[in-house]
C-alpha positions, 0 to 999 in steps of 0.5 A: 677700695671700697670708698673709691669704688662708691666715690666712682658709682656717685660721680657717674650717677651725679653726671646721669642725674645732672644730665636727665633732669630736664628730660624728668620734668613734668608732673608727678605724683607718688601713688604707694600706700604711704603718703605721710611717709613720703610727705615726711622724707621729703621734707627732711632730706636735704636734695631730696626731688620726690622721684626717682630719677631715670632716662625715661621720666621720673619714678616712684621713689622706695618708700617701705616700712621697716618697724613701728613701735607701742606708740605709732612711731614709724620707721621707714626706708626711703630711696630715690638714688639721689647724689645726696643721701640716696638711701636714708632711715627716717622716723616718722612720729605720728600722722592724722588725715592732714599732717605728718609730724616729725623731729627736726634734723635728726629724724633720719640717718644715711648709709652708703653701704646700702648700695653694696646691699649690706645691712645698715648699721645696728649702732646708727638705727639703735641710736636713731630710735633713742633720738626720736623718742623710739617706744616713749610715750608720745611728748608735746607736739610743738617739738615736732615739725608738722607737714601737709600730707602730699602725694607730689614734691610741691615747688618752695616760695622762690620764683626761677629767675631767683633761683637762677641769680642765687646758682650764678652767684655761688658758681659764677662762670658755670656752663649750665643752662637756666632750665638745667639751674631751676631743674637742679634745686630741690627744695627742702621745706619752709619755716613757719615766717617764709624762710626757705631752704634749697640744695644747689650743685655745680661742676667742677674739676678735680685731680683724681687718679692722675687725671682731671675729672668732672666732679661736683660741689653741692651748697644749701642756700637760704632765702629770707622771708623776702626772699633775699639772700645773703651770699656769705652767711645763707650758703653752706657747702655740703662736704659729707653728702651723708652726714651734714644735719647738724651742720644743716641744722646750725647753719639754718638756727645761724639764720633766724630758723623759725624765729620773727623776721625784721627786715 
């Protein structure tokens, strides 16, 4: 009852998101305290827009600390009420003035229980700070994955029209205007020699409770250093919106993730 109760809040936000983004578009920037908390959960949660989404224009996303240990670590939460993780625990292992640093993947967990205001699960934080090295001595940064700190979700490497070839690929016959396509990819973060990796949804139609409903599919998609993209190999279809970073992570190491690039 409860998994319906959610999967019926998740198609109706879905449908106001897809809706209002184009009314969302314009600058913005995040004005809390924490800027490398930001910069790290935007660039490691897969469909993450950088604001809150809303009718009358994009929002300051939820950014608020949760604990820090002996060695600076910090964990945070992180919320923008998006379709895909829309409430996440992540964990930030250091900051200076430039850069954030985090572990790649699994540096952050997402629990829809959230939206039923319950307490997160003890066993998933407990297992999250043993992942990310919770009150260890600091290890070897080249582990890490190192951001510029920002206060605005900066646009990836791709140009629109790409954007919009790539999305008519994965949904061909879909109904969505250009401006609604480009408006719809958030892009996730680059690698070191130009790969770059985005999230794509489109509607479709499924039998739910005897009766047709709109529903949507969500695809990562990866473009190579020259910005090509391989239809069969670079798309992953996203089936658990809260739980898919291993399959992120194997789907991306599939194609040569921060590894030199031959064309």
């Amino acid at each position: 009852m409860i998994k319906q109760v959610y999967a019926k809040l998740l198609l109706t936000t879905t449908i106001a998101i897809f809706l209002c983004l184009t009314a969302c578009s314009g600058d913005f920037e995040y004005t809390g305290d924490n800027p490398e908390l930001y910069s790290v959960a935007i660039n490691s949660i897969l469909g993450i827009h950088g604001y809150a989404l809303s009718s009358w224009g994009p929002q300051r996303p939820t950014v608020r600390i949760l604990e820090e240990d002996n060695y600076g670590r910090v964990m945070f939460l992180y919320s923008e009420d998006s379709y895909i993780s829309p409430v996440s625990i992540v964990v930030m292992q250091k900051a200076d003035e430039v850069y954030a640093y985090f572990y790649p993947h699994y540096n952050f967990f997402s629990d829809w229980f959230f939206f039923l205001e319950e307490d997160p699960d003890i066993e998933s934080v407990a297992a999250l700070k043993e992942t990310n090295s919770w009150n260890q001595e600091m290890s070897d940064a080249s582990e890490f994955v190192r951001v510029r700190i920002v206060r605005y979700p900066e646009p990836g490497p791709i140009a629109d029209e790409t954007l919009i070839e790539a999305f008519r690929s994965v949904f061909p016959g879909s109904p969505s205007r250009p401006n609604q396509i480009t408006a719809n990819n958030p892009f996730l973060r680059m690698d070191s020699y130009g790969r770059s990796v985005y999230l794509i949804f489109g509607p479709q139609w499924e039998y739910i409770d005897d009766e047709y409903v709109r529903t949507f599919v969500y695809v990562a998609i990866l473009f190579q250093p020259d910005h090509s993209l391989d239809i069969d190999n670079g798309t992953l279809l996203i089936t658990d919106l809260f739980n898919y970073q291993t399959d992120l992570r194997l789907f991306m190491e599939a194609n040569g993730w921060d590894t030199p690039f031959y064309p």
